[in-house]
C-alpha positions as CSV (number, residue, x, y, z in Angstrom):
1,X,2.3,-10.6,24.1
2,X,1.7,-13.4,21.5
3,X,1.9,-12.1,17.9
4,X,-0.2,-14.0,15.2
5,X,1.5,-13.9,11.6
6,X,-1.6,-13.3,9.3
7,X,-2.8,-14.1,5.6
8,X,-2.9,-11.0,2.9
9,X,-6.0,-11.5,0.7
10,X,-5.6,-10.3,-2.7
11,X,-8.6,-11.3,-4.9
12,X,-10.2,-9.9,-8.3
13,X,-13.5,-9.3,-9.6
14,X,-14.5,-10.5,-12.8
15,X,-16.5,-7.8,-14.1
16,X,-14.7,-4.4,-13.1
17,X,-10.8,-4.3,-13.0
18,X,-9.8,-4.1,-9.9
19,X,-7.3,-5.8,-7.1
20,X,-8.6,-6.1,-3.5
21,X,-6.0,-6.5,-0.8
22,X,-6.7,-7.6,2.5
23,X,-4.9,-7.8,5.8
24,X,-5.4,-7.5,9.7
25,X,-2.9,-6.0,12.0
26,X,-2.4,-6.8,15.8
27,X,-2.6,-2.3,16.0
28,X,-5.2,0.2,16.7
29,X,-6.5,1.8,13.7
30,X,-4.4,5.4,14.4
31,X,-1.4,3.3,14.1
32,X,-1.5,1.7,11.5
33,X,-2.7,4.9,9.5
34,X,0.3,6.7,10.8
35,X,2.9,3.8,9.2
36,X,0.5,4.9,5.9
37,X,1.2,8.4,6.5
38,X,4.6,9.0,8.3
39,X,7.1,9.1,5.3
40,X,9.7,8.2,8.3
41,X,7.7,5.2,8.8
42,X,6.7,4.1,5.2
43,X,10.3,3.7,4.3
44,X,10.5,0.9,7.0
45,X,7.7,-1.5,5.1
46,X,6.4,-0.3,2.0
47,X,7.6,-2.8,-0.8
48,X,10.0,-6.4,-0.8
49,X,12.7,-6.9,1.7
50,X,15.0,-6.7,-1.4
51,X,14.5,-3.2,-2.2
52,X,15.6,0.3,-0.6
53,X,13.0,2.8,-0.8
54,X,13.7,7.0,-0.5
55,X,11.3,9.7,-0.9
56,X,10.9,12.8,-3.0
57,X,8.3,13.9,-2.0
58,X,5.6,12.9,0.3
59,X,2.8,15.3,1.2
60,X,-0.2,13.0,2.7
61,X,-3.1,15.5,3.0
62,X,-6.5,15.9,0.7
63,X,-4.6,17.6,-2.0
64,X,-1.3,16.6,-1.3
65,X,0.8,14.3,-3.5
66,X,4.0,12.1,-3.5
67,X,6.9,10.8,-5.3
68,X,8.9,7.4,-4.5
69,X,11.7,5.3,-5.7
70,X,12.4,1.6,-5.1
71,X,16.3,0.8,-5.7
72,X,17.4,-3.0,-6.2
73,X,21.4,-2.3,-7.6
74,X,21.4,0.0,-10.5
75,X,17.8,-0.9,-11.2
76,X,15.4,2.1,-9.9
77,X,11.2,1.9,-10.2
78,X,9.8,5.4,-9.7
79,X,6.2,5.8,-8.1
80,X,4.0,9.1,-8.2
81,X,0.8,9.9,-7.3
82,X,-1.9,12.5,-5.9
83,X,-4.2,12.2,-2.8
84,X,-7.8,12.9,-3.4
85,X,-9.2,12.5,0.2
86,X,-7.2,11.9,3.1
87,X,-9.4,11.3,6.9
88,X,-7.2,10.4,9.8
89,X,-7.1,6.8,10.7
90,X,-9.7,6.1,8.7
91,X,-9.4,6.1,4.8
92,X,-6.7,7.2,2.3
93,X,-7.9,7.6,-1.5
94,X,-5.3,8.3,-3.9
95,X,-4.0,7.7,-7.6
96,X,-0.9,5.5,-8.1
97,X,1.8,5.3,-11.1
98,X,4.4,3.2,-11.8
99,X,6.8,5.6,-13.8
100,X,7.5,2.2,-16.1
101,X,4.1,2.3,-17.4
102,X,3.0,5.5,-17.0
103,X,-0.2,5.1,-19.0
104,X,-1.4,3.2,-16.1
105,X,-3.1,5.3,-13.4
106,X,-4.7,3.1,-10.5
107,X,-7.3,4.7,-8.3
108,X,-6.9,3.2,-4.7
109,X,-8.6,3.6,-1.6
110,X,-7.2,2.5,2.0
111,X,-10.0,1.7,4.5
112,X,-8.3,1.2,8.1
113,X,-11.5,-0.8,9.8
114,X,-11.3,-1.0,13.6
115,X,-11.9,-5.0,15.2
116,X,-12.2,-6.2,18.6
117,X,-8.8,-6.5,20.4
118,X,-7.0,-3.4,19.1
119,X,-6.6,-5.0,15.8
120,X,-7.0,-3.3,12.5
121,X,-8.1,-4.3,9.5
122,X,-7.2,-2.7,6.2
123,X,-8.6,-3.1,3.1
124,X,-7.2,-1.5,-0.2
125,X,-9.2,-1.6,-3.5
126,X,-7.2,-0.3,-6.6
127,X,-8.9,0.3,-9.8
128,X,-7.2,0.3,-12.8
129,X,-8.4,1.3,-16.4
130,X,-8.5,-2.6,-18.1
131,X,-8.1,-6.3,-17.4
132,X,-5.3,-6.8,-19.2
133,X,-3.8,-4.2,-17.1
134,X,-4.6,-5.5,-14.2
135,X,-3.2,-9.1,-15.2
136,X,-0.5,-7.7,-16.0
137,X,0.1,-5.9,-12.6
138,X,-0.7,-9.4,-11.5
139,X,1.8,-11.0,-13.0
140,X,4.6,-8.4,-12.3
141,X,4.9,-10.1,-8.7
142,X,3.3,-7.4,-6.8
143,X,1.7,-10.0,-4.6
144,X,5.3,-10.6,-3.5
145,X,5.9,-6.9,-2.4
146,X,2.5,-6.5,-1.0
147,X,2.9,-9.6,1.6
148,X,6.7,-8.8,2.6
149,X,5.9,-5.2,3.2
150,X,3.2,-6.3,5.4
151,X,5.2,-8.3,7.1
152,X,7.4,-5.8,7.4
153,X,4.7,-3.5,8.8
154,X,4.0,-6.1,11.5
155,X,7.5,-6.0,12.8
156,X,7.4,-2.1,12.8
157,X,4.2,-2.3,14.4
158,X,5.3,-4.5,17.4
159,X,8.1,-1.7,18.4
């Protein structure tokens, strides 16, 4: 099996705040959605190489909600949020809060898109309430978590 390392696309609009990620996997659509959905699983990828993730709470249904924490040392970033509409292998929408800012609530939906070949692509728009707050998520290095948790997700995907 050959294995292709592919680009994440994160781009902007410039007249509604929002951060589009983009990113194809070498996995069927159902499999993907499941590292989204399998709190077992999201533990694996979801954030840097750096950090050690644990759940509170996970509870991915319409409805449902969650509660994470990233651990780097003594440092600890807390993530919470709600799921509004949750379709199997097909789209996730959902709030998101970092606990360090927790003014900021980001509206995200997950579209898992099958492509030819088995292969996935997923596409993740989050909407967040001004510019300067998206810059400022921007700047915090999330690009850097979002591509080495995808890598991440690669490697669990190719087990």
């Amino acid at each position: 099996m050959t294995t292709t390392t592919r680009e994440t696309e994160i781009t902007t609009d410039p007249k509604v705040p929002v951060i589009r990620i983009t990113r194809e996997f070498d996995a069927l659509p159902a499999k993907v959605f499941r590292a989204h959905t399998d709190p077992d699983l999201l533990v694996q990828w979801l954030g840097p190489r750096d950090l050690e993730m644990t759940i509170d709470y996970f509870d991915c249904r319409t409805g449902g909600s969650y509660r994470y924490l990233h651990r780097r040392g003594a440092d600890e970033f807390g993530f919470h949020g709600s799921f509004h509409e949750v379709r199997p292998d097909t789209v996730i929408v959902q709030t998101f809060t970092f606990e360090g800012f927790p003014d900021g609530v980001a509206l995200e939906r997950a579209d898992f898109e099958a492509l030819d070949g088995g292969r996935t692509r997923l596409t993740v728009t989050s909407l967040v309430g001004s510019f300067e707050e998206r810059d400022a998520i921007l700047a915090s290095g999330m690009d850097h978590g979002v591509r080495e948790g995808y890598e991440k997700l690669d490697e669990l995907l190719r087990k």
